[in-house]
C-alpha positions as a printed Julia matrix, in Angstrom:
623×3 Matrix{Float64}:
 -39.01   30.77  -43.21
 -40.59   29.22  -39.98
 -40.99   26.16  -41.42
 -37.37   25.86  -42.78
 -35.96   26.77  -39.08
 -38.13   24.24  -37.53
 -36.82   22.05  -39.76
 -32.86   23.18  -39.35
 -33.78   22.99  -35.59
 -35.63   19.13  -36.09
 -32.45   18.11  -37.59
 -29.71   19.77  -35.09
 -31.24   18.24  -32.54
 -31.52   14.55  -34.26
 -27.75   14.69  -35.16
 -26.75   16.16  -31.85
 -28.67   13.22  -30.18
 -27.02   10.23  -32.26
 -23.66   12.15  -31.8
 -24.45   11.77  -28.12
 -25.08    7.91  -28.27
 -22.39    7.38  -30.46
 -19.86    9.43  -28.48
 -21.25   10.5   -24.58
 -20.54   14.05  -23.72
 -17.97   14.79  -21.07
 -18.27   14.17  -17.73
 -19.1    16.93  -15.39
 -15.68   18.03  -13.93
 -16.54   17.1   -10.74
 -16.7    13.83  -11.95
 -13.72   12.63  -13.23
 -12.85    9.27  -14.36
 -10.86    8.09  -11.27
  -7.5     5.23  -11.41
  -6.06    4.97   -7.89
  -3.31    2.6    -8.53
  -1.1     0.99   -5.25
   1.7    -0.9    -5.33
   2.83   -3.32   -2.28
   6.31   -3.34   -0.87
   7.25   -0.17   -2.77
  10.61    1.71   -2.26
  10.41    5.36   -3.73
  14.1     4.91   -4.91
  12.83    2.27   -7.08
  11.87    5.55   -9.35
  14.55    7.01  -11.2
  12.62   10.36  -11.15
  11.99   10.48   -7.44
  16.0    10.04   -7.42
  16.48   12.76   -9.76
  14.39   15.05   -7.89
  15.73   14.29   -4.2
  19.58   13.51   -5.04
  19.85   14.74   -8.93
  21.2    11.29   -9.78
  18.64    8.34  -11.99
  19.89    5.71   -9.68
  19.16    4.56   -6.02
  21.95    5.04   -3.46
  22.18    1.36   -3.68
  22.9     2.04   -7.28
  20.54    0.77  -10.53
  16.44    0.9   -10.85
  14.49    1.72  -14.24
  11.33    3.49  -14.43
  10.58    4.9   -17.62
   6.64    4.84  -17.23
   6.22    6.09  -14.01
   9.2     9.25  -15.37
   6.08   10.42  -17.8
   3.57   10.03  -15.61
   5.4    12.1   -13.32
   6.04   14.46  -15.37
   2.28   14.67  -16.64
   1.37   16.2   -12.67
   2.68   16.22   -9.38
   5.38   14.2    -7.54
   4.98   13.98   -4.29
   8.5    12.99   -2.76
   7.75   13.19    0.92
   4.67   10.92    1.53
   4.53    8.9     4.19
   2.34    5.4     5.04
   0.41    5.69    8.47
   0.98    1.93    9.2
   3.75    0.02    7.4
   1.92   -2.85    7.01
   0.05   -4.08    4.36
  -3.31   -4.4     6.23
  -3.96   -1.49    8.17
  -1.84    0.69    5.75
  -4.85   -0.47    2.94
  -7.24   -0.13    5.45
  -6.42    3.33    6.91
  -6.73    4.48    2.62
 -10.01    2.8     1.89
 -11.83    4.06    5.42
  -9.73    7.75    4.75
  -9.11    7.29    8.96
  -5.58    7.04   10.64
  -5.3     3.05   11.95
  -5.47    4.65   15.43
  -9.07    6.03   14.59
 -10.86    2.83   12.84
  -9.12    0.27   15.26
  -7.37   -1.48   12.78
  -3.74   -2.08   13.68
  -3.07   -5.48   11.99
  -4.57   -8.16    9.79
  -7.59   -8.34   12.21
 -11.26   -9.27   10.03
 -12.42   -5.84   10.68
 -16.69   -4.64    9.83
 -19.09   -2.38    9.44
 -21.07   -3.44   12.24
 -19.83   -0.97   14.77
 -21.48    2.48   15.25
 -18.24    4.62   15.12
 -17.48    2.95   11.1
 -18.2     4.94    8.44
 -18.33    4.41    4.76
 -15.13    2.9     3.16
 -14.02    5.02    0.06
 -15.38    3.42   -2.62
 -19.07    2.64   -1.03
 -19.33    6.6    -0.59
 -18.66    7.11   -4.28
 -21.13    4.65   -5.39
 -24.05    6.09   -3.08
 -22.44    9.29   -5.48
 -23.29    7.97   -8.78
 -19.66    6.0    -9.69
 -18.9     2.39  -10.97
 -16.46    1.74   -8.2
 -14.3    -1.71   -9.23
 -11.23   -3.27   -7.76
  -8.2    -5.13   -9.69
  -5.55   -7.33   -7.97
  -4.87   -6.8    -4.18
  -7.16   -4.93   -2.06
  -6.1    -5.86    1.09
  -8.09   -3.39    3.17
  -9.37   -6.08    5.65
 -12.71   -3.98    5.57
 -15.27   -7.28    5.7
 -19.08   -8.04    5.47
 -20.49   -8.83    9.63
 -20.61  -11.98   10.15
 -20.3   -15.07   12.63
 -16.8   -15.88   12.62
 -16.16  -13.13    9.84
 -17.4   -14.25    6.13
 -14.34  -12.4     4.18
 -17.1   -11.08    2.19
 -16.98   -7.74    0.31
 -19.87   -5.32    2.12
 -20.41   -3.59   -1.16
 -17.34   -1.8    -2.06
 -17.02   -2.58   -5.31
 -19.78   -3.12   -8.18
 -16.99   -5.07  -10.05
 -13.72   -7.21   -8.62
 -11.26   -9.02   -9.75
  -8.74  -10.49   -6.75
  -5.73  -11.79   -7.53
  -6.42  -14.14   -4.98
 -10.09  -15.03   -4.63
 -10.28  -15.1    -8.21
  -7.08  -15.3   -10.48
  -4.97  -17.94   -8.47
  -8.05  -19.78   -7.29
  -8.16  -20.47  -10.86
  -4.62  -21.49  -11.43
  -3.82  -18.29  -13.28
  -0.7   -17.2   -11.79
   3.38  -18.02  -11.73
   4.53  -18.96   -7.82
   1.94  -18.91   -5.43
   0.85  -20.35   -2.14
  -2.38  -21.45   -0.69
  -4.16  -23.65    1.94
  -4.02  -27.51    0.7
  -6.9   -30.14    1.46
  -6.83  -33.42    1.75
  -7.85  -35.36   -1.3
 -11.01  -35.24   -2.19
 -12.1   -32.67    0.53
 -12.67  -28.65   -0.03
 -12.52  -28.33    3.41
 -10.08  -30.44    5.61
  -7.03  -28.35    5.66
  -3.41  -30.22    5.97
  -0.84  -27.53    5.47
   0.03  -24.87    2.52
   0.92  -25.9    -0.73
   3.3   -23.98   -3.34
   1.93  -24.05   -6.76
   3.98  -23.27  -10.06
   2.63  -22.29  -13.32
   4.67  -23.0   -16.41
   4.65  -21.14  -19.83
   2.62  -24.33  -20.79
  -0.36  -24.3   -19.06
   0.83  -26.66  -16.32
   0.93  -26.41  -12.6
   3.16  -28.09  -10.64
   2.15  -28.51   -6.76
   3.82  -29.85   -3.96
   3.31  -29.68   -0.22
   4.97  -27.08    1.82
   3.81  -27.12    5.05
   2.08  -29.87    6.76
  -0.2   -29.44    9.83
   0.32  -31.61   12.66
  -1.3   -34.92   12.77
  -3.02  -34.0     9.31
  -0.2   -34.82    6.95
   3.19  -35.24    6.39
   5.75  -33.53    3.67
   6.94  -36.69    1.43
   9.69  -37.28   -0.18
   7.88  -36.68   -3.61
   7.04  -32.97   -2.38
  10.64  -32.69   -1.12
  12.21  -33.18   -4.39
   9.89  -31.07   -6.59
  10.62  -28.3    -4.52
  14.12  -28.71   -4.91
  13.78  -29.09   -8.74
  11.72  -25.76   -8.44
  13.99  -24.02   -6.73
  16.81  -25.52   -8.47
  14.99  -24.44  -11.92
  14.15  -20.72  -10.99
  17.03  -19.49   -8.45
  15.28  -19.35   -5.31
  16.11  -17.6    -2.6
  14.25  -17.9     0.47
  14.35  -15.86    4.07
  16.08  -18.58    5.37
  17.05  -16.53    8.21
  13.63  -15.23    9.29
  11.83  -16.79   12.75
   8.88  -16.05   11.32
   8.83  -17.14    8.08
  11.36  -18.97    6.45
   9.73  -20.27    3.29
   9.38  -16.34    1.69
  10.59  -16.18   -1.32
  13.07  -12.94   -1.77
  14.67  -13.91   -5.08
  14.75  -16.15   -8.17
  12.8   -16.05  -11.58
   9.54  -15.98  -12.14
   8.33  -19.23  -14.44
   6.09  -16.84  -16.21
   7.2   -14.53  -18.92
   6.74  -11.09  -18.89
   2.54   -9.9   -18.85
   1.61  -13.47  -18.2
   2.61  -13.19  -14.43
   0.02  -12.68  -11.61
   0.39   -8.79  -11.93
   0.0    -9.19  -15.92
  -2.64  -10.75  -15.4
  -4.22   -8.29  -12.91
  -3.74   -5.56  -16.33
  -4.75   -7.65  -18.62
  -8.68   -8.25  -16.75
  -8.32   -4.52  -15.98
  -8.15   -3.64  -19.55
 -10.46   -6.23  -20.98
 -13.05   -4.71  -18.63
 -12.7    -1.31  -20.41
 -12.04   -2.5   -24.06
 -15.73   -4.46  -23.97
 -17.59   -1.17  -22.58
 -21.25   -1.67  -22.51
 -21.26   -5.5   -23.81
 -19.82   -8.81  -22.3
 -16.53  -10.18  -22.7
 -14.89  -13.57  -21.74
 -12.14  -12.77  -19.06
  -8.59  -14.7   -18.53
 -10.24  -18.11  -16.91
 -13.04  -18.16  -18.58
 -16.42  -16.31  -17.6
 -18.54  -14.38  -19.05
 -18.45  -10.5   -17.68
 -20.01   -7.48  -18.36
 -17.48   -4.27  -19.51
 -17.78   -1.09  -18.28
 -20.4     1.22  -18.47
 -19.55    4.1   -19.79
 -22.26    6.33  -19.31
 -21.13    6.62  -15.48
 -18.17    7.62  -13.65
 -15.57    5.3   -13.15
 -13.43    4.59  -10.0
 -10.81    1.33   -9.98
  -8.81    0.62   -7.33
  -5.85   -0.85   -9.07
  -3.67   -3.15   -6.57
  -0.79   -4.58   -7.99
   0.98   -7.42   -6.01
   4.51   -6.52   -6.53
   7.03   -6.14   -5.39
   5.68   -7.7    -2.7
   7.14  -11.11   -1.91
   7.66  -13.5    -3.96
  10.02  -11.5    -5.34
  10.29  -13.1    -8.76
  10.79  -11.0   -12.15
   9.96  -12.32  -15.24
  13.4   -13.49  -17.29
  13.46  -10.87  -19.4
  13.51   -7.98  -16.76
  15.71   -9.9   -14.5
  18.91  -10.61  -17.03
  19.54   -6.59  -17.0
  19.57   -6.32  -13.4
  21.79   -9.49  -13.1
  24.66   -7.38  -14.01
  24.38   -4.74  -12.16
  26.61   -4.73   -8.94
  24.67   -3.31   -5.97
  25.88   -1.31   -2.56
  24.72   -2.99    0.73
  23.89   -0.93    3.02
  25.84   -0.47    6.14
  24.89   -1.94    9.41
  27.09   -2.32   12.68
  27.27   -3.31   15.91
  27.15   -0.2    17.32
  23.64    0.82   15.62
  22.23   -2.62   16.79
  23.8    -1.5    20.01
  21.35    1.22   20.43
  17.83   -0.71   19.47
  15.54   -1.17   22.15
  13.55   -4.58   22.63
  10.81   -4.03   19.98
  13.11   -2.86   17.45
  16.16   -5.45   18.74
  13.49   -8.21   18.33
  12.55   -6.92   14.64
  15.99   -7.59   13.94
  16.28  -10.92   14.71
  13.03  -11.72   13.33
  13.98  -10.18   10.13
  17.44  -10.3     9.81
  19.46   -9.46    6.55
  22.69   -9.63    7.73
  23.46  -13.42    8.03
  22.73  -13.81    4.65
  26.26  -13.99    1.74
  26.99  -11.16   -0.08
  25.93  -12.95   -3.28
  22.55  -13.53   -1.8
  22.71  -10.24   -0.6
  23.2    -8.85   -4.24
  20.75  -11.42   -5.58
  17.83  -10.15   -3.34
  18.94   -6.7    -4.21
  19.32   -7.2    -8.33
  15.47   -8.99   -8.08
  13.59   -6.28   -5.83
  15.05   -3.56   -8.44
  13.91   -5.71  -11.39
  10.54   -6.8   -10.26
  10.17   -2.74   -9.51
  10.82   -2.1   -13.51
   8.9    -4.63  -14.65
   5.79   -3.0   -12.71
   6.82    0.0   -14.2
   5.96   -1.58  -17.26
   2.34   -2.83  -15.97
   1.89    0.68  -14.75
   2.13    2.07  -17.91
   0.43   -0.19  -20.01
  -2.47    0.03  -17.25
  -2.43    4.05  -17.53
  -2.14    4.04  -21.43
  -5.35    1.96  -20.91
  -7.52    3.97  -18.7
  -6.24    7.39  -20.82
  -7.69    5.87  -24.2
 -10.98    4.99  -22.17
 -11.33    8.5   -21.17
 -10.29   10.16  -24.43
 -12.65    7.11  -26.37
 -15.63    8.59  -24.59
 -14.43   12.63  -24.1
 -14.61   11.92  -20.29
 -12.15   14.4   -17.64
  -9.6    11.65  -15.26
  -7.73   11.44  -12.05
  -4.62    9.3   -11.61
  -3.2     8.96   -8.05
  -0.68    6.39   -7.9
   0.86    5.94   -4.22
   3.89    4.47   -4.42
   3.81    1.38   -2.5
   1.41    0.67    0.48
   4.66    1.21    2.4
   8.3     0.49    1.87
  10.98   -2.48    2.43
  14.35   -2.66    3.61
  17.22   -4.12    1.59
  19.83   -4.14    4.29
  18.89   -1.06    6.06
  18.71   -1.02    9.95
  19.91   -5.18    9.35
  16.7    -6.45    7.52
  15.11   -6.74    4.61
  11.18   -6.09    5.56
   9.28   -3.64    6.9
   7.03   -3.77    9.9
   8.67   -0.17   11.73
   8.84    3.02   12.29
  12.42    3.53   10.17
  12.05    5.9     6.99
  12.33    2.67    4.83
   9.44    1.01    6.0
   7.17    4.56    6.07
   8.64    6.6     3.16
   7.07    6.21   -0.32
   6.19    9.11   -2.96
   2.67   10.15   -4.43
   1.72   10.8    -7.99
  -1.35   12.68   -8.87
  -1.83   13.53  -12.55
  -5.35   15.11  -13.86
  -6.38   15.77  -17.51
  -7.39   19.24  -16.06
  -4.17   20.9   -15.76
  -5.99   23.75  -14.11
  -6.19   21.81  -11.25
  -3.1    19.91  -11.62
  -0.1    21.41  -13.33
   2.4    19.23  -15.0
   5.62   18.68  -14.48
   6.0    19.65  -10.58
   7.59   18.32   -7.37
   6.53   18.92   -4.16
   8.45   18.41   -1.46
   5.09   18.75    1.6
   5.11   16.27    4.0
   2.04   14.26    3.09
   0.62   11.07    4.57
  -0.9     8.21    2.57
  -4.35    9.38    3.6
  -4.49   12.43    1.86
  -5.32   10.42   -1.04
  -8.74    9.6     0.11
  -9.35   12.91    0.93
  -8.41   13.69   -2.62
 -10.4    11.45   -4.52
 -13.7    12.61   -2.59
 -13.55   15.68   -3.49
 -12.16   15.16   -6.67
 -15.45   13.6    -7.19
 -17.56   16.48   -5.91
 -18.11   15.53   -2.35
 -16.67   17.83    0.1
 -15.06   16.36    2.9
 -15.82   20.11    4.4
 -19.18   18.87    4.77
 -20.26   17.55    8.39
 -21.23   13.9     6.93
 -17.4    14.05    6.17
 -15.68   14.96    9.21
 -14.47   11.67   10.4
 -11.88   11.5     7.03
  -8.35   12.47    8.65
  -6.4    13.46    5.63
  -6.02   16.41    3.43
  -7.02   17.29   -0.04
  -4.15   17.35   -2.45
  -5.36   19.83   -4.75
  -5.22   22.38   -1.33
  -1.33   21.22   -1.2
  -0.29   22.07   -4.51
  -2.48   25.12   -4.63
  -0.82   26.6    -1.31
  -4.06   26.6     0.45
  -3.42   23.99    2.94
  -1.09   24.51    6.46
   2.13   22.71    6.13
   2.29   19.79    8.61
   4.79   20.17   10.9
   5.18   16.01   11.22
   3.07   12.69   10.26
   2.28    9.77   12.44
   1.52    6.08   11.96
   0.89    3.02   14.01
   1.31   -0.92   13.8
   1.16   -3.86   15.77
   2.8    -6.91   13.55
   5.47   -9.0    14.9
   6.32   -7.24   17.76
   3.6    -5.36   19.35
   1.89   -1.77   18.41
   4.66    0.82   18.33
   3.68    4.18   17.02
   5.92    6.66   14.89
   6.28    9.87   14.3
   8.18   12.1    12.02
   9.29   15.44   11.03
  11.87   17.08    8.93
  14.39   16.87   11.46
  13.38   14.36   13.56
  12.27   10.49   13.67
  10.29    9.34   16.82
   8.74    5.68   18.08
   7.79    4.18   21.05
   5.72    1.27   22.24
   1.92    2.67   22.1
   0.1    -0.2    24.33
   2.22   -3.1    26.64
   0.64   -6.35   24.95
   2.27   -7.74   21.96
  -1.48   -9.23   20.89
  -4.3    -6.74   22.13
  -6.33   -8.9    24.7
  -8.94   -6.69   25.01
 -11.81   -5.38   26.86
 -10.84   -2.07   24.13
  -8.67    0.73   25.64
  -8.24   -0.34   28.99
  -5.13    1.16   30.91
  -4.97    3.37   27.35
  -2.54    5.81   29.05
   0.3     3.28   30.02
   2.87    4.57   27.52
   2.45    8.01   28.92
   2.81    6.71   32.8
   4.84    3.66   32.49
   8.83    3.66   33.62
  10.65    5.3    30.75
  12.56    2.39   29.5
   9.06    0.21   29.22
   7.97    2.83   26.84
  10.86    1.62   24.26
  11.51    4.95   22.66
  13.71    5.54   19.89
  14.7     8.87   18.59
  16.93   10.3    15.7
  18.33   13.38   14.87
  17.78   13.5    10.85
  19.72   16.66   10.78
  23.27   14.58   11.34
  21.83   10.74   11.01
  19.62   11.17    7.96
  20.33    6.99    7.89
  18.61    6.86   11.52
  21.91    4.44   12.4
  22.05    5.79   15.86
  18.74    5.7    18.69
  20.03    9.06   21.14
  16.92    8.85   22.85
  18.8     7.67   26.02
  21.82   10.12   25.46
  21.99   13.01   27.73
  21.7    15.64   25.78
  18.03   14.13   23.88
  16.31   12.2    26.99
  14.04   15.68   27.64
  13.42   16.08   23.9
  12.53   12.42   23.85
  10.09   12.46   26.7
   8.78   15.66   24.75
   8.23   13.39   21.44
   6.58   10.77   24.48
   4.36   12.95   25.5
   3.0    14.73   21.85
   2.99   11.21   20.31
   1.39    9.72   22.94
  -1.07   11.95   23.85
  -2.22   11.81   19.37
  -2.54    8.26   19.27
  -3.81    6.7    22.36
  -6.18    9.96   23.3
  -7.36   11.98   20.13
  -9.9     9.6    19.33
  -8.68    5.88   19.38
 -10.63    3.53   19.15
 -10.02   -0.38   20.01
 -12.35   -2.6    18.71
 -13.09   -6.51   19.77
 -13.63   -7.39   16.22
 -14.95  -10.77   17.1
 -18.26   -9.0    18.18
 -20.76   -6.73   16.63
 -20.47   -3.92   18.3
 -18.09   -3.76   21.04
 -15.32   -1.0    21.37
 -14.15    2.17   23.29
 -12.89    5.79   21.96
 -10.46    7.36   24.16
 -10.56   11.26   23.86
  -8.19   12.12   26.7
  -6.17   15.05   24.59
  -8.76   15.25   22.43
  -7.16   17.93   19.73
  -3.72   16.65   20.41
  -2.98   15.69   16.66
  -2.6    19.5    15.43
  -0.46   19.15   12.6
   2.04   21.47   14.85
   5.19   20.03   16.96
   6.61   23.97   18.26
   9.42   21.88   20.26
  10.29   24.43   23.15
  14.09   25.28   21.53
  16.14   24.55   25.03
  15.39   20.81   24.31
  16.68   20.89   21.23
  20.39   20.12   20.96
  22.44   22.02   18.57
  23.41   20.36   15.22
């Protein structure tokens, strides 16, 4: 009888271990399979069920969007509808995510080369999952400006990511991609740069090139380049920003030469899920190399940037005959509200402006944001349908958190179509988070919280076991999500963000009732030594501080600044003073990137940023 239960035993253990290599057993639930997808230039009312749940109508209030994909996945967890960006800039918005810190805590308030050289940087995101046992990879647009130290910055990765695929670096470097731009050399040279060219791929494998831009002295735009832009444009319905100071060559409209999954952002998906199709073996990707798949006998974390809608804003064909025939609303703009900007804000304007444009262009950049939006959809859910079967293929427990949009973009609103402020359409996105343990994350809800774009680091830590309780941790500013939908986490009272593209760093804040800015530091460009004079835009003559204030509660459209009405000025010297004191002396820091080591922290009102506003009630007027 012995003998026949060592036996049974002998071969229950045999079967149980080639069951095991055959099919790996599930991933402790602490470690979940993570997919933390962002999309670029993002409007939440691209999303028919963020509509639903906020107005009870599919469409925008500029009228048609599609988003069947990102419906289900919303429906598989939580919606967050109130999430807000803490810079509205691609950069430091990226950046803030991958470090878990506000931009007014790791320095970075732009597109400066930032590093880990200084003592007061911590671990990005994805290098302290790796020292934590997970793959950590990266698919399209990273953007996090988080660089290796080196003279003049190297633009190298400092470990992030085990595995990375840029859309950039790697996929249009290598021709694969629709309407692009990039540095040009003279002939023959990989190094003597004479301008930008634009670059167009055809269904056909070809690439057509011409010179856009041509750097003084270096070359000239010829004729030849002249005309096969024109045929370009001509060929694909360009619109351009022709209006902008800044940049008058972005593309806000046309078609993309590419059909639909064969654009950059297909392309992005289609690496992505050749990487976890070839688990444990190598693969040839989309130009050509040989990679190694996934291992699957580790937890997985991808950082999954897609491009669009950034600009260019170019749908594939397919996508962009529906919207063609839809008739959009423009938003209103007047005199009056311009009336009312102060200089930062009266400068965005003309840097940006929407308003010069015809209404037929107007409708045209409208119809193409929408319909590069639902094509994305599309890439979003062929990317999660991917990543599920992965999970289910080897019995392993997942995270999704999709944020919606590293910020958002005007279409008209406020007179521009960009983004760059303080104004709900730059800040405002929505947050998805969707778990295959429904204990954790129930299906099917909406919250309506305010949460800030950081929270999502916070969330995939501990999703992944680490507490950001822990000491080690206490530098990450946001919140964990799970603690939001469970009730366990404070309310915030307000969020706050910061930025300093275009025309200097202006800090925001907002609440449910009101929406604050103001000028955070007097140079446009910082010309540092770091945090010198830090307290200016709490000292400086009111109307130097450029603040802007509005009263949600009767202009939920922020059309009208009453910060120098009458009745607001003391409640917007209040906002000055709780705003101020958060940002510029609860722990900034300004950093001379350009050096190894050299920055301040200014800890003035050091607990300032409590999460709590408790506006005395005599300085607030009645609605």
């Amino acid at each position: 009888m012995k003998k026949i239960t060592l036996l049974f035993l002998l071969y229950f253990s045999v079967s149980l271990m080639a069951y095991a290599q055959d099919k790996p057993d599930r991933l402790s639930s602490s470690k979940p399979n993570i997919l933390w997808i962002i999309t670029d230039d993002h409007r939440a009312d691209a999303l028919e069920c963020y509509n639903e749940a906020t107005t009870g109508k599919k469409e925008s209030a500029l009228g048609y969007v599609s988003s069947p994909n990102i419906n289900k996945l919303a429906k598989e967890g939580v919606m967050f509808v109130n999430a807000f960006t803490n810079s509205p800039v691609c950069g430091p918005s990226r950046g803030s995510m991958l470090s878990g810190r506000y931009p007014f805590r790791n320095g970075h308030y732009a597109f400066e080369q930032t590093h880990q050289e200084p003592d007061f940087v911590r671990p990005s995101i994805p290098q302290t999952l790796r020292k934590n046992g997970y793959t950590t990879t990266s698919f399209g647009k990273e953007g996090a400006y988080i660089f290796d130290w080196g003279p003049g910055q190297t633009f190298k990765d400092p470990g992030h990511y085990d595995y990375k695929v840029s859309f950039k670096h790697d996929l249009q470097k290598n021709d694969v991609g629709d309407y692009w731009g990039q540095p040009a050399y003279a002939e023959g040279t990989k190094w003597k740069n004479i301008g930008t060219e634009e670059r167009v791929k055809t269904p056909d494998g070809k690439v057509v090139k011409y010179l856009l831009k041509a750097k003084k002295g270096q070359a000239e735009v010829s004729q030849e380049d002249l005309k096969l832009r024109k045929k370009m444009e001509d060929k694909y319905e360009i619109l351009r920003s022709y209006t902008r100071a800044g940049n008058k060559d972005l593309i806000i409209g046309g078609e993309n030469p590419m059909p639909a999954g064969q654009t950059i952002d297909g392309k992005i998906v289609e690496e992505f899920k050749l990487f976890l199709e070839n688990q444990n073996t190598t693969f040839t990707n989309t130009y050509g190399e040989t990679k190694k798949g996934v291992n699957s006998n580790k937890p997985l974390m991808t950082y999954l940037g897609f491009h669009l809608p950034h600009t260019p804003v170019l749908p594939p064909k397919s996508y962009r005959d529906i919207f063609k025939k839809k008739q959009y609303k423009i938003p209103a703009f007047s005199d009056a509200e311009k009336a009312t900007f102060v200089p930062q804000l009266a400068k965005m304007y003309k840097t940006l402006n929407f308003t010069d444009m015809t209404p037929k262009e107007k409708q045209q950049a409208i119809q193409d944001y929408y319909a590069f939006c639902a094509y994305g959809d599309a890439l979003i859910g062929e990317s999660v349908d991917a990543f599920k079967k992965y999970c289910e293929k080897n019995n392993q427990e997942y995270l999704i958190v999709f944020v919606v949009g590293d910020h958002g973009w005007h279409l008209g609103e406020q007179g521009i179509e960009a983004k760059f402020t303080g104004w709900k359409q730059s800040t405002h996105g929505a947050m998805i988070v969707v778990s295959s343990n429904k204990n954790e994350v129930p299906e099917a809800i909406v919250n309506t919280d305010l949460v800030e774009y950081v929270d999502a680091s916070a969330t995939i830590l501990e999703s992944a076991g680490i507490s950001i309780d822990n000491k080690d941790y206490d530098y990450i500013d946001g919140i964990n999500l799970h603690n939001i939908i469970n009730g366990k986490a404070e309310k915030r009272d307000y969020i706050v963000g910061e930025t300093n593209v275009i025309v200097g760093h202006r800090a925001y804040l907002r609440s449910e009732d009101f929406a604050f800015s103001m000028r955070a530091r007097p140079q446009n460009h910082m010309k540092l030594v770091p945090n010198v004079n830090v307290k200016w835009a709490l000292t400086c003559p009111l109307e130097k501080a450029e603040l802007a204030l509005y009263d949600l509660r009767k202009d939920p459209l922020e059309r009208k600044n009453v910060a120098a009405d009458k009745q607001y000025q003391k409640l917007a010297d209040w906002f000055r003073n709780k705003l101020g004191n958060i940002v510029l002396g609860d722990g900034r820091v300004e950093c001379d990137w350009s050096k190894e080591n050299v920055y301040n922290i200014s800890n003035f009102a050091k607990g300032a940023h409590d999460g709590k506003l408790n506006i005395p009630s005599n300085l607030i007027p009645k609605n």
